[in-house]
N, C-alpha and C positions, 0 to 999 in steps of 0.2 A: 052688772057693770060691763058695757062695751068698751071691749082690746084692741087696739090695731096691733097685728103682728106684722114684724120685719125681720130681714135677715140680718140687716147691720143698721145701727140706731150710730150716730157720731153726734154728742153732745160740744156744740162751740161751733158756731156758721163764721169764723175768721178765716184767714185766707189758709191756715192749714188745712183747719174742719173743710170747708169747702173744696178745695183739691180735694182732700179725702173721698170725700162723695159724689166729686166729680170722676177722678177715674176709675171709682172703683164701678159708676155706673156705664162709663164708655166702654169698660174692659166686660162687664155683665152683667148685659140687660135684663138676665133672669133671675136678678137679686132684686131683693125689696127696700131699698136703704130710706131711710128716716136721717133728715137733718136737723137736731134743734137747737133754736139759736134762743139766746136771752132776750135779746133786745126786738123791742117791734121797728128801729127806723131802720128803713132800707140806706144802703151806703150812697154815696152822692159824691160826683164829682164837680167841683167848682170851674165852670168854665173864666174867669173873669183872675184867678189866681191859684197857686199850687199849694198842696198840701204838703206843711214840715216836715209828716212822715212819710218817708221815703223807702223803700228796699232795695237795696244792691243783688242784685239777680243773679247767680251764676249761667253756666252754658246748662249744666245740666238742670236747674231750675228750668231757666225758661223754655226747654226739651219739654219738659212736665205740664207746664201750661199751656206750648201748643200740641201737647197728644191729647188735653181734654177739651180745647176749641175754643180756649181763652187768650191766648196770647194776638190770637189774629184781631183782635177787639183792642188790643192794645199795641201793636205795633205800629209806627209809623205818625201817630196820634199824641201821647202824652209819655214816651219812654226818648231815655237818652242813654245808648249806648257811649261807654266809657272809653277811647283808645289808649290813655296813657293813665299810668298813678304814679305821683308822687310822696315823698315817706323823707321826712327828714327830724332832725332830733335839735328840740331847741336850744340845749346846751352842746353844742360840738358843732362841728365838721360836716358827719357823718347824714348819709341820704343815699336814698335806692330809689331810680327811675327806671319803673316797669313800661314796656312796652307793646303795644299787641304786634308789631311785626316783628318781634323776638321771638312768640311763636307761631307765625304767618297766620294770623287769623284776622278777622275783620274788627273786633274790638276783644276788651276783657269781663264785658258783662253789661249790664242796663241797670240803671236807675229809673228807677219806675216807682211815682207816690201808691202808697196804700192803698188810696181811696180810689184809683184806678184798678188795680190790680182786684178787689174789693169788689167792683160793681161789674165788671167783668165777667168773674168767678160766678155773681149772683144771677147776671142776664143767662149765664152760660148752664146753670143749675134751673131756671125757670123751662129752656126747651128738653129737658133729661125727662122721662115719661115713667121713668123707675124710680125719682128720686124726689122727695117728700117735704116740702120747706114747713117746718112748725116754727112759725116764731112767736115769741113771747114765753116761752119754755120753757124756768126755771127752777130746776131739777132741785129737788127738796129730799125725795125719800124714794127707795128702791126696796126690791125685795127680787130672791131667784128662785126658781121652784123649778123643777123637773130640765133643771141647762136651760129655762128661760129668762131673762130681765124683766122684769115689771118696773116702770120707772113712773112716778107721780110727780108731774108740775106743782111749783107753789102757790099758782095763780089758782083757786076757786071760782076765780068767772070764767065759764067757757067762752066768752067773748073777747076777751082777754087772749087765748093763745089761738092763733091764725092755724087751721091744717089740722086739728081734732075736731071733732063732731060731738063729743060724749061729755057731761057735761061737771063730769068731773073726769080730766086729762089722765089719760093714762093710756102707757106704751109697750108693749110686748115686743122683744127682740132676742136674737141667738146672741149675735156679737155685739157688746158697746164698745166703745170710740170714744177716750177724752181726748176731744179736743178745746178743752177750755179754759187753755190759759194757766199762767204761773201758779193764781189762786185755785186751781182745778176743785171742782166739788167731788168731780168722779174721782179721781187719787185720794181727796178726803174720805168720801166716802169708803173705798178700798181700803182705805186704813193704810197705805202706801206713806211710808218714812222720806224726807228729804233729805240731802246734807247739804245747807246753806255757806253762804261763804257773804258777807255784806263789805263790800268794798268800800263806805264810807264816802262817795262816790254820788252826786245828781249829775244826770244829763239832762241837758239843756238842749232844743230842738227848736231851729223856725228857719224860714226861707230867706236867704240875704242879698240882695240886688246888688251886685259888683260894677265897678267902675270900666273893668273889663272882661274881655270873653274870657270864659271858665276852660276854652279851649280840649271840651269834651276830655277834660282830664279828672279824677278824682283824687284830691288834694287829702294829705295827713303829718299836721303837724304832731312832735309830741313833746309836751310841754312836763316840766316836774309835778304839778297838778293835774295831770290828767292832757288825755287826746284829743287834740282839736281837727276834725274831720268839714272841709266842704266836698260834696256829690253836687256834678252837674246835672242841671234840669233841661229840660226841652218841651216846647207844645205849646207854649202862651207867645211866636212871634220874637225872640232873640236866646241870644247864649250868656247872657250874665248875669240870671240866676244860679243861686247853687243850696242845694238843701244843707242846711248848718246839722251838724252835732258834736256839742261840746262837753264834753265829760270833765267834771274839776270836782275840786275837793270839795266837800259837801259846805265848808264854811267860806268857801269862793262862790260857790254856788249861788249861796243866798245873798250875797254881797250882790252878785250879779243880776239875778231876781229880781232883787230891789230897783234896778237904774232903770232913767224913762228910754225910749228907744233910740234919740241920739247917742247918749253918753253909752248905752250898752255897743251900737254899733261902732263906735270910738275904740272901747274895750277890745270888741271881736275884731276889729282891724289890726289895733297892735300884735294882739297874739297871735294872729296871722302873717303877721311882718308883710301887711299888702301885698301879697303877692299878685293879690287881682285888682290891685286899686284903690282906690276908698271905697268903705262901705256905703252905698250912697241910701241902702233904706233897708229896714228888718221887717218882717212880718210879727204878727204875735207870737209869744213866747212859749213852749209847753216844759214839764219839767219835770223829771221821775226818776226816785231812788236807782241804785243799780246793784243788785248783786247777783250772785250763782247761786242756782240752785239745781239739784241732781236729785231724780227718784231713785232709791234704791232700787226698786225693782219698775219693769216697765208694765208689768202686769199682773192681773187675778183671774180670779174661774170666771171667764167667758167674758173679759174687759181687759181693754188695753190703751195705754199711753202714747201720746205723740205728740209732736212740737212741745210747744212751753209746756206744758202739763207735764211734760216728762222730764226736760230739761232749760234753762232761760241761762242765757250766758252775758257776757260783756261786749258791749257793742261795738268797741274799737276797732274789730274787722268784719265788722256786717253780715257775719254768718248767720244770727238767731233763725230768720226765718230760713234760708238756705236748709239748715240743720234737717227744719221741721218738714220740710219737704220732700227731705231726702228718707225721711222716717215714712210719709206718705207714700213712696215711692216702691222702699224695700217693704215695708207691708202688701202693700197691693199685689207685690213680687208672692209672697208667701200668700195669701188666700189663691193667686190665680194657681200656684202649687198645687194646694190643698184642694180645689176645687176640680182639676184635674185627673186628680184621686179619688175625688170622693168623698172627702176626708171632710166636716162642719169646719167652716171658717174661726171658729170662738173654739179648735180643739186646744188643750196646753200644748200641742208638739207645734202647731202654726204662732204660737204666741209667743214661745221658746225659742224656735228659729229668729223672729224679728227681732227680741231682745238681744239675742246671740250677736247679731248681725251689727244692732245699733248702739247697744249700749256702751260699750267698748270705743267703737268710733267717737259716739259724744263725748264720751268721760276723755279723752284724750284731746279734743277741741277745748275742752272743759278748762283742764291741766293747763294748753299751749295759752289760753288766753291771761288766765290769773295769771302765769308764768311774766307775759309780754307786760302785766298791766304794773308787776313787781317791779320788774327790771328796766321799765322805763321811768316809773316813780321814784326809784332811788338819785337822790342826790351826793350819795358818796363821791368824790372823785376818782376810785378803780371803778366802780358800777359804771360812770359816764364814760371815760375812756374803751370799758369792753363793748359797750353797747354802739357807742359812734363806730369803732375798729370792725363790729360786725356785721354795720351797713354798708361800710365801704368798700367790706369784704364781697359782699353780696354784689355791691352794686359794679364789681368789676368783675365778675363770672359771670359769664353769657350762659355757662350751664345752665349754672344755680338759679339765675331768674329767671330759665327754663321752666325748670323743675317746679318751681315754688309759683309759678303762674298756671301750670295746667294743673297743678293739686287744688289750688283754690278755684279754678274755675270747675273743677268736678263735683265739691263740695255738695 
């Protein structure tokens, strides 16, 4: 049986997996890294209209993406920096308008679709000469022998997975890498415990053509059913797209679902209290449970967790991928440590530091979001009064929206 061996194998080619293997190949070129992705299509970006799923970028995100030579493929193009957000509570008063000249900087972050950031990430992994795209990869069964991973695809046709030669798939590596998402097979496989949290909760995602400019502001209503969020778009030729995500009660949800696309944009109008207009047209719908989920631990002998595999939060402040990024980031930190020393990237002290580092962090975003998602869902009338009193609060310190604007932009 022919092995390819690698020094780092990362299971899941999404835009975490990919950062992953992108800096860890820009930072050293004398590692052998393996990317394997599930899926055979390549990512695509639709020039003629925008993709519903969108990401909210922080400063220290898009740092990440121009130190591996993706962001420059997307700046200028299909990214819409944000300068102002709005945050107001649909039962009260109460609302906080953030602004980028609060902390003298040129915006608060970019909205930038997926499928941008995606094809980007993949043009930018195709020039990397250490780094290994397998797709079609669908990791079934592993085994470790002597500190190495043996990992076996579920596909039996080797024509089937793109980037092996050997005609039954199979991958030798020091370090693995999930990166594959909420459902992770590698945390499965690890035998890695989660503690779920189901909020009861579908978001709803599509693109909504407004009546007026979105005024590169990113909008957030919050309603007793859940958070109704527009992000402004840019790159298709005007400003009055905005990517929708609306988070409602699961039995709003499908109420919602159901309606043809006038009467849904009807809907999305009201609960928006038009801010921008009439809705004058929606794109296609997408639609997906929501809950938290948390691994207990981020790692095993010679495998370790990142982004969603390790953690999937509430989208109401558009951290998720942010998170995961930032896991990409402080890992990379500890192998370039470890490599420094000396030391195999897959030792438990480099696996231990990252955990140390991130677990904490997330489980505490984790916390602040369930927290926001309670305390805005409550219809008590003391819940509604503390909650309007501490927007108001907020939104008359200049400190505080200081402070509360460079924390989320570092995320």
């Amino acid at each position: 049986m022919n092995r390819q061996r690698m020094d780092v194998t990362i299971v899941g080619g999404g835009m975490v997996g990919m950062a992953q293997a992108a800096l860890l190949a820009v930072r050293h070129p004398e590692l052998r890294i393996s990317l394997l992705e599930a899926s055979n299509v390549d990512p695509q970006v639709r020039e003629d209209t925008y993709d519903a799923r969108v990401v909210a970028l922080t400063e220290a995100s898009r740092a990440l993406l121009e130190e591996v030579g993706a962001w420059q493929r997307i700046a200028g193009q299909r990214e819409c920096p944000y300068t102002q957000m709005r945050v107001w509570d649909a039962e009260g008063t109460g609302s906080v308008w953030f602004d980028c000249r609060d902390v003298k900087l040129p915006n608060l972050g970019h909205i930038v679709e997926n499928s941008v950031i995606l094809q980007a990430l993949r043009e930018r992994i195709a020039e990397l000469s250490n780094v290994d795209l397998v797709t079609g990869f669908q990791l079934e069964s592993w085994w470790r022998d002597c500190g190495l991973w043996h990992l076996q695809s579920r596909s039996p046709d080797r024509d089937a997975v793109e980037g092996l030669d050997n005609q039954s798939p199979v991958l030798t590596t020091r370090l693995l890498i999930g990166a594959d998402g909420a459902r992770s097979r590698v945390r499965d496989l690890l035998r890695i415990r989660t503690r779920d949290v189901e909020y009861q909760q579908t978001a709803l995602v599509c693109v909504a053509r407004c009546e007026q400019s979105h005024q590169s502001t990113a909008w957030q209503r919050f309603l007793d059913t859940g958070p109704l969020a527009f992000l402004p778009l840019a790159g298709l030729g005007d400003d009055r797209h905005c990517a929708v995500v609306w988070s409602a009660d699961d039995s709003l949800a499908r109420e919602l679902v159901m309606l043809d696309d006038k009467a849904f944009a009807l809907n999305l109008e009201k609960a928006f209290e038009s801010r921008l207009g009439a809705i004058e047209s929606v794109s296609e719908r997408f639609s997906f449970a929501l809950r938290a989920r948390h691994a207990e631990s981020y790692f095993g002998p010679g495998a370790v967790l990142i982004g969603d595999a390790a953690h999937s939060i509430h989208p109401l402040a558009g951290q998720g991928v942010n998170l995961g990024l930032m896991d990409v980031l402080v890992l990379s930190e500890e192998i370039d440590r470890a490599l420094k020393r000396e030391i195999s990237p897959a030792h438990a002290s480099v696996l231990t530091r990252y955990q140390r580092r991130r677990r904490g962090e997330n489980a505490a975003t984790l916390k602040a979001m369930s927290t926001f998602k309670s305390l805005f869902g409550a219809g008590d009338l003391h819940w509604r009064w503390l909650r309007n009193t501490g927007l108001s609060m907020v939104d008359s310190s200049p400190l505080l929206k200081k402070r509360i604007i460079m924390r989320a932009m570092s995320v």
